[in-house]
C-alpha positions in Angstrom: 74.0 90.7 75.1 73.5 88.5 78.3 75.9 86.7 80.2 74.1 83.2 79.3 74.7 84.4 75.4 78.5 84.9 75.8 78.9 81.5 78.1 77.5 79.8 75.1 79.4 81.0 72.6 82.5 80.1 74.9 84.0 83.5 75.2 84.3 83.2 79.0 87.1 80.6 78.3 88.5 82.7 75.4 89.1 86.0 78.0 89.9 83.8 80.8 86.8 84.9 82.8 84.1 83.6 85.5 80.4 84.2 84.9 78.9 86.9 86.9 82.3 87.1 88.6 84.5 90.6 87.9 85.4 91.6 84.7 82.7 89.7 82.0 83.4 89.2 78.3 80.2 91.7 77.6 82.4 94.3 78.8 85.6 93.5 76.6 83.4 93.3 73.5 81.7 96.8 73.8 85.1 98.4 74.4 86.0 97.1 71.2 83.1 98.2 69.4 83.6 101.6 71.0 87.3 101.5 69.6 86.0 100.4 66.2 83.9 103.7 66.1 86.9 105.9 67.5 88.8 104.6 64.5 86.5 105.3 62.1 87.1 108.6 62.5 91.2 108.1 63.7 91.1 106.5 60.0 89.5 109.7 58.5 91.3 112.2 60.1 94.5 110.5 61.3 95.6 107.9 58.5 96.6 109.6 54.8 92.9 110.8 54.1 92.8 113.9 55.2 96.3 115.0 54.1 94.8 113.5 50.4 92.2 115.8 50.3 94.0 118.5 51.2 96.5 118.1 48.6 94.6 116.7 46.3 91.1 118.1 47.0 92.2 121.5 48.1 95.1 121.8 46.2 97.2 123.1 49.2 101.2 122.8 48.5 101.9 119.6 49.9 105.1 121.2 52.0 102.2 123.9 53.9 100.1 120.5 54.5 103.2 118.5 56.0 103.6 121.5 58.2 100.4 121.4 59.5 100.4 117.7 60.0 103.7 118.1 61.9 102.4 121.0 64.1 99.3 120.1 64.6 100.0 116.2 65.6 103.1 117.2 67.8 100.4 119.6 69.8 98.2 117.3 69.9 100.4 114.7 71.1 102.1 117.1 73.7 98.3 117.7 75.1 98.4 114.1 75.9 99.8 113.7 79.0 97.8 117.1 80.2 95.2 115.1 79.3 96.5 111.3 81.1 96.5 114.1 84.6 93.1 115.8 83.9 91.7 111.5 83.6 93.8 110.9 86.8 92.3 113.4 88.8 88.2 112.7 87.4 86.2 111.4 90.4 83.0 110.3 89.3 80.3 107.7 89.8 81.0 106.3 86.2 84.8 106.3 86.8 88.2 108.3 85.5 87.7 106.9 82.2 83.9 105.8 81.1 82.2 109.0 81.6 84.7 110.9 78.2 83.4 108.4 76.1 79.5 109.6 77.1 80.3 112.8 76.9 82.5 113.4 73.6 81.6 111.5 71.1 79.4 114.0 69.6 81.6 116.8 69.8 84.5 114.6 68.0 82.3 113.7 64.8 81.0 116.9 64.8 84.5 118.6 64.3 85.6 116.1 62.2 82.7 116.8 59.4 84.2 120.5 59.9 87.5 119.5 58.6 85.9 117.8 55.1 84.1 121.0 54.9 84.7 121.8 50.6 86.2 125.5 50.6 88.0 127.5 48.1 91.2 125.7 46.1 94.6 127.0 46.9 93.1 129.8 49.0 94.8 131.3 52.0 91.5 131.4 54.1 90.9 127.5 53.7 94.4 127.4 55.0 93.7 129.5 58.2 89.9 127.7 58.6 91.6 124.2 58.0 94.3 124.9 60.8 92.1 126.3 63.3 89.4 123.6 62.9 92.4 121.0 63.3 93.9 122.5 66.3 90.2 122.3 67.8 89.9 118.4 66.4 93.2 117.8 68.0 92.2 118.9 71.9 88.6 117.1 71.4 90.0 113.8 70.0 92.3 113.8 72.8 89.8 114.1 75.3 88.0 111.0 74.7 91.0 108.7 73.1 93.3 109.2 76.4 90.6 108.0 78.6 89.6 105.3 76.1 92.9 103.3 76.4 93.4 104.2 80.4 90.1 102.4 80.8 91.7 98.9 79.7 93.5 98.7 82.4 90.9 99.7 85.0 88.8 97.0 84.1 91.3 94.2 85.1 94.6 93.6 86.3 94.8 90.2 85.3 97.7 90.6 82.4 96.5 87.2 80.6 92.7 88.9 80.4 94.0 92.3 79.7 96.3 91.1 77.1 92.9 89.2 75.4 91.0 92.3 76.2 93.6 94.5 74.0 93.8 91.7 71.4 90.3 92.3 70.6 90.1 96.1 70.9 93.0 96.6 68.9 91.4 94.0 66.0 88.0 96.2 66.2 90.1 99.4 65.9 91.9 98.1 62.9 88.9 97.0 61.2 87.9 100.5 61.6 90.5 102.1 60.5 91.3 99.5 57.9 87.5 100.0 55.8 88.7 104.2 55.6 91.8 103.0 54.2 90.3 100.5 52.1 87.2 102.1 50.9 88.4 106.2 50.5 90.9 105.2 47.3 88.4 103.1 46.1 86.0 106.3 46.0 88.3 108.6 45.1 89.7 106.8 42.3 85.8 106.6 41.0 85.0 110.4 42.0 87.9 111.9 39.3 87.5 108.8 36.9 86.2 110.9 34.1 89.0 113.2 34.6 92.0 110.4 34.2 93.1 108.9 31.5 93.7 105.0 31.5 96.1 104.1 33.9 94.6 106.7 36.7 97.1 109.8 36.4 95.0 113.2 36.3 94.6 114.4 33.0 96.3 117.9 32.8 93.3 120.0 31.3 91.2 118.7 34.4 93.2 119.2 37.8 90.9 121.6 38.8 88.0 119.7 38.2 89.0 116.5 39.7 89.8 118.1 42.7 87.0 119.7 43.0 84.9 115.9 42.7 87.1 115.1 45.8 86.7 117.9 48.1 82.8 117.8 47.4 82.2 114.1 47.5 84.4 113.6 50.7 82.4 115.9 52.7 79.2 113.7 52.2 80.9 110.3 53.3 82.6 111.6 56.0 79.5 112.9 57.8 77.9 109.5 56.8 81.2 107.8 58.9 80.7 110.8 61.9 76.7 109.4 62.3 77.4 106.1 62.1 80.4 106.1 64.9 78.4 107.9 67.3 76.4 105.2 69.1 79.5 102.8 69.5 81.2 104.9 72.1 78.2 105.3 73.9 77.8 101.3 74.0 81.3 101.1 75.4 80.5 103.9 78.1 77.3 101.8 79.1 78.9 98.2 79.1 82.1 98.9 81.0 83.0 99.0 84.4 85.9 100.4 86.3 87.2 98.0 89.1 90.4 99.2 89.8 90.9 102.9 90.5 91.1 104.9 93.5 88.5 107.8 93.8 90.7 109.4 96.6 94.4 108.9 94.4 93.9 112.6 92.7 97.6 114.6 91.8 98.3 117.7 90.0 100.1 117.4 86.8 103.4 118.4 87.8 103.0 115.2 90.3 102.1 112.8 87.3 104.8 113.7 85.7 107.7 113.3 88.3 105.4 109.7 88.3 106.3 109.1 85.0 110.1 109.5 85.4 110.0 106.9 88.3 108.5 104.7 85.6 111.1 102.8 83.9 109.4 100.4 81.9 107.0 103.5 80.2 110.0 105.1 79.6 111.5 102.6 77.7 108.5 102.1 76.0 108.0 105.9 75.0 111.7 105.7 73.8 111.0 102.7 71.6 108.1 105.1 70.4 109.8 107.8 69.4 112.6 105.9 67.5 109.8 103.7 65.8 107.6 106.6 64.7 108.0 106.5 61.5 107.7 103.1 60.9 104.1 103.2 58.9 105.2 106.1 56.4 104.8 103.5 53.8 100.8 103.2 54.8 100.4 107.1 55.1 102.6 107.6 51.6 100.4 104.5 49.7 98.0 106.8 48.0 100.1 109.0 47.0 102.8 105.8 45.4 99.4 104.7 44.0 98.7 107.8 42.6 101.6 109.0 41.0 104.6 105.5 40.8 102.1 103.2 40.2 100.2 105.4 37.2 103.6 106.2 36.0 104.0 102.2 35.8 100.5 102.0 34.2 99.4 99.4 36.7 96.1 97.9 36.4 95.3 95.4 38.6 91.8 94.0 38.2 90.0 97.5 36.7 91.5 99.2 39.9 94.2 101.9 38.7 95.8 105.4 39.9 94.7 106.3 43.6 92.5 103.0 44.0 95.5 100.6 44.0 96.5 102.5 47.2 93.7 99.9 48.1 95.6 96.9 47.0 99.0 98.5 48.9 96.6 98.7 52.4 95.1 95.3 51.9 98.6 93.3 51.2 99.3 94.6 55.1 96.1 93.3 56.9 97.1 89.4 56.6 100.3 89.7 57.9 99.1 92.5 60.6 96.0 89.8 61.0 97.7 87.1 61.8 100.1 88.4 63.9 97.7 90.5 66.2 95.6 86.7 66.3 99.2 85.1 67.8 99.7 87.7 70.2 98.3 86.1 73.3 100.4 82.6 72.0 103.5 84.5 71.4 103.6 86.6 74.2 103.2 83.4 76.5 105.7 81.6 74.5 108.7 84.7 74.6 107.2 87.0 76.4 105.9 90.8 75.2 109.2 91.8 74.8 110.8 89.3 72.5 107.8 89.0 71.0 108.2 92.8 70.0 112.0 92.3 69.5 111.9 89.2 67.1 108.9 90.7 65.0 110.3 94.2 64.5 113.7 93.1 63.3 112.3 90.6 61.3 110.0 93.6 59.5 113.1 95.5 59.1 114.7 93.1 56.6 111.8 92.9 55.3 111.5 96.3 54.0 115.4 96.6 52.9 114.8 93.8 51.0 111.8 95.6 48.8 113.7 99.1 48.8 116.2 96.9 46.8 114.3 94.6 44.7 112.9 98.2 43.4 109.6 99.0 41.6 110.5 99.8 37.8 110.3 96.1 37.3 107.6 93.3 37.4 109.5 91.4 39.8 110.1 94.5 41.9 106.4 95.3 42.3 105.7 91.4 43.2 108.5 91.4 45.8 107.4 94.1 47.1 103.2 93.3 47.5 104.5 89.9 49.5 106.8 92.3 51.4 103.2 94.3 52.5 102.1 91.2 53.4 104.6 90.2 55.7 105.6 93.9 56.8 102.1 94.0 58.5 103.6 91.0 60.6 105.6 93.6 63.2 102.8 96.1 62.9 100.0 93.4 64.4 102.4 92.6 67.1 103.2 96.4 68.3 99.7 97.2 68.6 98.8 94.7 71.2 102.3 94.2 72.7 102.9 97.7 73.3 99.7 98.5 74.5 99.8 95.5 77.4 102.9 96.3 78.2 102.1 100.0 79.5 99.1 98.0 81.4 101.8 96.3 83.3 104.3 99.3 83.6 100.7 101.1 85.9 101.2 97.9 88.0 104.6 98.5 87.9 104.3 102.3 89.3 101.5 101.1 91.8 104.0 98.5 93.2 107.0 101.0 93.6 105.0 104.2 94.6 102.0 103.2 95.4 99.9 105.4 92.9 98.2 104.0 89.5 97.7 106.7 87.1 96.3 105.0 84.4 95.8 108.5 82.6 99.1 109.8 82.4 100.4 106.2 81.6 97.8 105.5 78.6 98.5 109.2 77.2 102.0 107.8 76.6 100.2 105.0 74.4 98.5 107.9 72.5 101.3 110.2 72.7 103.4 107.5 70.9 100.7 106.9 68.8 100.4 110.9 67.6 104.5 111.0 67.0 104.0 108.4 64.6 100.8 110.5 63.4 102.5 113.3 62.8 105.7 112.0 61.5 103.8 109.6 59.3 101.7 112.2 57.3 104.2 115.4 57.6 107.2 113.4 56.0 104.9 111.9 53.5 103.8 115.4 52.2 107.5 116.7 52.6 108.5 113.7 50.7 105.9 115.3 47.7 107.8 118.4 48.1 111.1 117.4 47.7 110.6 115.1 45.1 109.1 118.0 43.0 105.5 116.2 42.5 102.4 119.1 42.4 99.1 117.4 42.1 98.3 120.2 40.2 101.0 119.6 37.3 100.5 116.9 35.8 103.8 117.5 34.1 105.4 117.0 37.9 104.6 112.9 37.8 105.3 111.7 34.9 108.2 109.3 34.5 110.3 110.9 31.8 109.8 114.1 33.0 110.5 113.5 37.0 111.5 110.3 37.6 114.4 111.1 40.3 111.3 112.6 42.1 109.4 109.5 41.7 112.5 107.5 43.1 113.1 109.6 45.7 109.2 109.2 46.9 109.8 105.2 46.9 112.9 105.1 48.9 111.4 108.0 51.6 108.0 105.4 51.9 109.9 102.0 51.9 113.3 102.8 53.2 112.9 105.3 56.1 110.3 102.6 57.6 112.5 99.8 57.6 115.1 101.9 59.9 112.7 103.4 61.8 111.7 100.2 63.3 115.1 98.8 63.7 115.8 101.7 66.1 112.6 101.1 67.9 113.9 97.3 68.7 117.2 99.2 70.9 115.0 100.5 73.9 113.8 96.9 74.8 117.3 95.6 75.6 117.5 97.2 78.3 113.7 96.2 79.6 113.4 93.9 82.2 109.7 94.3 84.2 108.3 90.8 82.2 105.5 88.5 83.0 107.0 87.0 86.3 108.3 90.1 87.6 104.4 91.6 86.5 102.5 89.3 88.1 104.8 89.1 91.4 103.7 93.0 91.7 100.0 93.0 91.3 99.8 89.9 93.9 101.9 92.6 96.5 99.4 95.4 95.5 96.6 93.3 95.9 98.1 92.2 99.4 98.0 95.7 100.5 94.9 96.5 99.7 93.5 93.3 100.8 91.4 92.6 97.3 91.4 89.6 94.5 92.1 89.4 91.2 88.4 90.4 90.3 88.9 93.4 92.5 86.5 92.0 95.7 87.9 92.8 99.2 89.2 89.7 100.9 88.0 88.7 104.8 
């Protein structure tokens, strides 16, 4: 993975770089293959899998799991900026950021096989042993994902390369991500296929017995996922550097965080956050529509029936999400990360009105509805690059006013955000099984002329409750105002002070 090997393949002119000079395109593809490992296991643990085999595998009631999703994610999320201070105040040869992803990355696959770990159905004790083991999950994950995104933005300061940079990462982590999502139904729906009947629903006589295929089978690929993401954070700890950070620049937390309130952009951004957290419910909810709507409907879409068409539900979102993430760097030159994040989201919102009323008791509801997917990913490719670069530029924007970087407790905003969503996504999802009166236990409990107000109620909570989610998330950035100009005006004073380039060289 030499320099001469990226020059010809032209990536020096794709991240805007200089051979041999500061930050080097061998650097921005081993972050990404480090974040394609860390969402291996974000897929397993943080996307719908985990509260599926709990339900479903464990047979927990699905309101105890929403509980603790929502506890577990909102303490995990709090940790965050605990953790943004602890990366702010490392001082090592490696770094703030590069030396978590050496150090952690066995620890976090090693908890996360822990959580797949098949115990006793609808037992107290693999309540308490699940919880425990989650809390645990929750601090280790932390420890190494905090760092991960701080160190984007001690790599460069160049928006146009860190803005490349996090166009890349964020396609490697969704690729990640995206095969759990894509492959778990897949094998799920094969595990308990001699315990269905033929459009997918559980048959009642064999609950039991299909969940017990899932809990015991999901153990086995999970550690297989834990191995394999392993050696990809120790690439991105080996072929990274960190230019800009200040060994000296250590503060106590309380210090970070009166930091952060002087930080208007972040805070704009972390309000847009909040507001917009439950904008992928429909993603963490798929299985479940798959499981129980789309049996009830008796779809069969090319052999793939039941659970497995929460396949076809993730798929339908990756073109749109594809695209979109591939336009980022046109787009945000064009408008600007702002409108770019503005336009896209409101545009999404419609979207998703548009297929909670078209409906999905009908053929041309269902069709409406995969094209909506397709272009509901649209604002979702956008916000994972837009928002991401744009808390890059609010650290410039902190260094410029105060004079202090803290790229931790910055990036654990990104992450913070990112676990609100988490934890909203996957509680309200399981809440949403509750209320509607569906047990994956009772077979009785999903079928359409027994509970279809339930079934109802679980489409409008996965489509509807997205769609105003991100329409709220759109308010914050009227009122933000620290753009391109304004960015790179600010990192040409900092670099004034200090008397360095853009690459991060001192100047004579």
């Amino acid at each position: 993975m030499g320099s001469g090997l990226f020059s010809k393949i032209n990536l020096h002119k794709t991240f805007g770089t200089t051979p041999n000079v500061g930050f080097q395109p061998k650097e921005a593809i081993s972050y990404s293959i480090a974040g394609f490992g860390q969402n291996l296991i974000c897929g397993v643990v943080g996307s719908s899998v985990l509260m599926y085999f709990l339900t479903n595998g464990l047979l927990i009631d699905s309101a105890i799991v929403g509980v603790i999703m929502l506890i577990v994610r909102v303490f995990d999320a709090l940790n965050d900026p605990i953790m943004g201070s602890v990366v702010d105040r490392t001082n090592s040869k490696d770094g703030k950021c590069r030396p978590y992803l050496k150090w952690m990355a066995i620890p976090i696959a090693a908890f996360t096989v822990l959580l797949f770990i098949p115990l006793p159905q609808k037992a107290t004790i693999s309540i308490v042993i699940i919880t425990i083991v989650y809390v645990i999950w929750s601090v280790v994950y932390t420890i190494v994902d905090v760092p991960y995104w701080g160190l984007a933005t001690a790599m460069t300061n160049d928006t146009h390369q860190r803005g490349t940079l996090l166009t890349v990462a964020r396609l490697f982590c969704t690729l990640g991500n995206g095969l759990i999502t894509l492959l778990i139904p897949i094998l799920a729906g094969l595990w308990i296929k001699d315990y269905t009947d033929s459009s997918g629903a559980v048959l009642p006589q064999h609950e039991s017995q299909a969940a017990l295929a899932l809990s015991k089978n999901f153990w086995w690929v999970v550690l297989i996922i834990a191995i394999i993401s392993v050696p990809m954070f120790f690439i991105g700890y080996k072929n990274t550097k960190e230019r800009f950070f200040n060994k000296d620049d250590i503060r106590p937390l309380k210090e970070n965080l009166k930091l952060l309130s002087k930080n208007k952009p972040l805070i704009l951004i972390i309000i847009s956050g909040v507001l917009g957290a439950g904008r992928t419910i429909y993603l963490y909810s798929a299985i479940y529509l798959a499981q129980y709507n789309l049996a009830a409907m008796h779809i069969d879409f090319f052999g793939m029936q039941g659970a497995q068409l929460a396949t076809l539900i993730t798929i339908a979102v990756v073109p749109g999400g594809l695209i979109a993430s591939l336009m980022v760097p046109w787009c945000t030159k064009k408008f600007g990360k702002r409108n770019t994040y503005i336009y896209s989201h409101i545009f999404g919102a419609i979207v998703l009105f548009v297929m909670y009323f078209c409906g999905w008791r009908s053929d041309f509801g269902l069709i409406v509805n995969l094209f909506g997917l397709i272009l509901a990913g649209i604002p979702q490719g956008f916000a994972n690059i837009t928002s991401y670069a744009m808390i890059a530029d609010s650290v410039d924007y902190l260094e410029w006013k105060e004079g202090k970087r803290a790229e931790g407790i910055c990036f654990s905003m990104q992450t913070f955000i990112n676990k609100v969503g988490m934890a909203v996504g996957a509680a309200v999802s399981c809440f949403a099984l509750s209320w509607a009166k569906i047990d994956p236990s009772d077979a009785s409990t999903h079928s359409l002329i027994n509970n279809e107000g339930g079934l109802n109620l679980l489409f409008m909570i996965t489509i509807l409750v997205p769609g105003i989610s991100i329409l709220l998330s759109v308010i914050p950035f009227f009122f933000y105002k620290f753009d391109e100009k304004q960015q790179a005006v600010a990192v040409a004073e900092v670099m004034a002070r200090k008397g360095i380039d853009r690459h991060g060289a001192a100047v004579e």
